[in-house]
N, C-alpha and C positions, 0 to 999 in steps of 0.2 A: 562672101566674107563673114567674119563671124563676129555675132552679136556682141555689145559692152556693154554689159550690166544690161538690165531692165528697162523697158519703156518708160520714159518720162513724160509718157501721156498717157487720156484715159477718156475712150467715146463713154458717152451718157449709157447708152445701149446696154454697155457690157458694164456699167457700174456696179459694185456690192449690193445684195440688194437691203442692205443695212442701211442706204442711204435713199432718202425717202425725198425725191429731186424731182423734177419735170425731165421727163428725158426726153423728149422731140422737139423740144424748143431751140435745141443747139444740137451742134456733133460733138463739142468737147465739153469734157467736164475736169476742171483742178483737181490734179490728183493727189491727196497727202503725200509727204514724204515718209519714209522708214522713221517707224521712235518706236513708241513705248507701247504703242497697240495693235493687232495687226490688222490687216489691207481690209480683212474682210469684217470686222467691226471698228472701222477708224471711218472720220470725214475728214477733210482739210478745215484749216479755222478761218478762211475765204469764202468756201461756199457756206460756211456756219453763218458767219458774218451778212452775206449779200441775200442766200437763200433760202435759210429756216429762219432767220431772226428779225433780217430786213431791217438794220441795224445800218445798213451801205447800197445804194445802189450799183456801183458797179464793182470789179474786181480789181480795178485800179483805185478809187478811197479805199475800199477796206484793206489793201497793200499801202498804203500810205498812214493810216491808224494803226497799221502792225508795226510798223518801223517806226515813227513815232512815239513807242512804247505808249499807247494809249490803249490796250486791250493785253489785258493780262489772263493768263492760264494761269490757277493754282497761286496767283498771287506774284507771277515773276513775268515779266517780259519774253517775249518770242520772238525769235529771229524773222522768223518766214510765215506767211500767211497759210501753206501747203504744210505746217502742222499737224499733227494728226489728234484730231479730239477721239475721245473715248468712253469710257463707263466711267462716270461717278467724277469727271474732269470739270472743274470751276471755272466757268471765264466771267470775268470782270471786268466791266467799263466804267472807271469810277466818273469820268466828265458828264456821264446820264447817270449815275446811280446806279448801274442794273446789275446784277448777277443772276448767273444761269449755269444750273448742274446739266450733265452731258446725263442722259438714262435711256435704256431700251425698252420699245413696248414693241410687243409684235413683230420681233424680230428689228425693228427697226427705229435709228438712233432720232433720240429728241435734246431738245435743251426748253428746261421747264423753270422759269425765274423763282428766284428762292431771297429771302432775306439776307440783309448783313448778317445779321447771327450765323444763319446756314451757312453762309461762303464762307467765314472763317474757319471754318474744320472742314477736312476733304478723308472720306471711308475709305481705305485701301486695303482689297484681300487678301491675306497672306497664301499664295499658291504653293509655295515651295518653303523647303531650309535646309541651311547648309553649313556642317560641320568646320571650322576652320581652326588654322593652328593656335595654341594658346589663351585655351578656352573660352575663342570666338565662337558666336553663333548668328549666320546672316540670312536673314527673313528677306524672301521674295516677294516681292506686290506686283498685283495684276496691271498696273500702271508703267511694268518696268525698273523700280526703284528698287535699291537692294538697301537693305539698315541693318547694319552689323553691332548686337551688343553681347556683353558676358555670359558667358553660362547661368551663373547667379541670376540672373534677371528673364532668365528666358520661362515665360509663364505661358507661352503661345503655342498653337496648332495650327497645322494648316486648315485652312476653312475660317480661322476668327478674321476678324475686320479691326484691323490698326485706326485709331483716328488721330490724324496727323494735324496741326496749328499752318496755317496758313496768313503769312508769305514764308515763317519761318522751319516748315515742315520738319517741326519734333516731333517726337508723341506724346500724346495728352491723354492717351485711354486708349481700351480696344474693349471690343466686344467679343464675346465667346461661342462660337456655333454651339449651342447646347439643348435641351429640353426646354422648351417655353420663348427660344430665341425669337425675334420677331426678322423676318429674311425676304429680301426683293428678289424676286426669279428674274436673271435677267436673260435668261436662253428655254430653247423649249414654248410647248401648246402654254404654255399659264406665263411665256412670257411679259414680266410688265404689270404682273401681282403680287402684293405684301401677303404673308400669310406666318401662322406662330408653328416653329416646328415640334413634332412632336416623335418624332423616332426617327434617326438615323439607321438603314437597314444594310447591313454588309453581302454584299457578294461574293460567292465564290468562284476561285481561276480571276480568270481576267476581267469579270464582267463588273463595270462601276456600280460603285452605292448609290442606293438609292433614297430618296427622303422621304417622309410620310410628312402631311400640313394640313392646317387646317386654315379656311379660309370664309369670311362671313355665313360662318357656321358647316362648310361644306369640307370633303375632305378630299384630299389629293394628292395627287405622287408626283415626283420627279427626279432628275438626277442630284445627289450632293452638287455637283460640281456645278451645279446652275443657281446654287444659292450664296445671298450674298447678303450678311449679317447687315443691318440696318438698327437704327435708335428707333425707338417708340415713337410716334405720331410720325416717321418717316411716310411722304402722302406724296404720290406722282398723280397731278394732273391729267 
């Protein structure tokens, strides 16, 4: 017979290995659903909840505080506990006070508690843009979200970092990939390090750019595409 759609399950075994879990303690593990991040750098906001944060003991409260709307992403409520967290994603539990930005180190995803001030603003990198009729212009974010403004106002590249106001996700500023920018690698060997860039180096034919950085005085390379523009004293745990 033939398949419908994809498996709605997921052994520990064969988990992402973005997801930094006990895997012999069980056979199954929550699997996020389809959103904004994909399979192989997403968690579900259940095992967020019961496994790295220990916020819930079992996978039934922390599905019971989801629906409840007592655990916010980004400032808005979530349908389903099997959400899919990702890079630079806010969750927020205001009945404990706590918030926690989603970040990768070493390949593999963390949630690191950050102040009110910090959760109010969520970094989102522009990957793409696209041309649209009547001199629209629609910026793609790494989160998924698409924001469409005028011509006139488009001062963006791909590579800068929008910073969007949370619950009400406007923009409130961006930051510029440029000379002296200060950028989180969040893929690659130096994943999970701040560093100030200092030359962007183009490639020839197909082969990606690459970045020069400097880093508690050391210097290093990687790909543009693993950098992610960040504020000054931006500091992962």
């Amino acid at each position: 017979m033939a398949s419908h759609g994809s498996s709605k399950h997921q052994k520990r075994m064969a988990a992402p290995k973005s997801s930094p879990i006990a895997r012999k303690v069980h056979v199954w593990l929550q699997k996020p659903n389809p959103g904004p991040h994909a399979k192989e750098h997403a968690m579900a906001l259940g095992t967020m909840l019961v496994e790295r944060l220990h916020i819930c003991e079992t996978q039934r409260l922390a599905k019971k505080l989801v629906t409840q709307g007592k655990v916010l992403v980004d400032g808005r409520k979530v349908a389903s506990v099997k959400f899919p967290l990702g890079l630079m994603d806010i969750i927020s539990i205001p009945a404990l006070k706590k918030q926690f930005m989603i970040i990768i180190q070493s390949g593999e995803l963390h949630a690191i508690e950050i102040s009110e001030k910090t959760a109010a603003t969520k970094l989102c990198r522009i990957m793409d843009k696209t041309v649209l009729d009547g001199g629209r212009i629609q910026l793609h974010l790494h989160d998924g979200r698409n924001i469409i403004i005028v011509r006139e106002e488009d001062r963006f590249k791909t590579g800068d970092t929008l910073k969007l106001s949370i619950p009400k996700q406007t923009v409130q500023g961006f930051l510029k990939m440029e000379k002296g920018a200060i950028c989180y690698i969040h893929q690659g060997r130096h994943s999970g390090q701040t560093a100030k860039l200092d030359q962007i180096v183009d490639r020839e034919g197909s082969r990606r750019a690459e970045a020069a950085l400097t880093s508690d005085g050391h210097s290093l390379i990687t790909l543009k595409d693993y950098l992610f523009v960040v504020e000054q004293g931006f500091a992962v745990k």
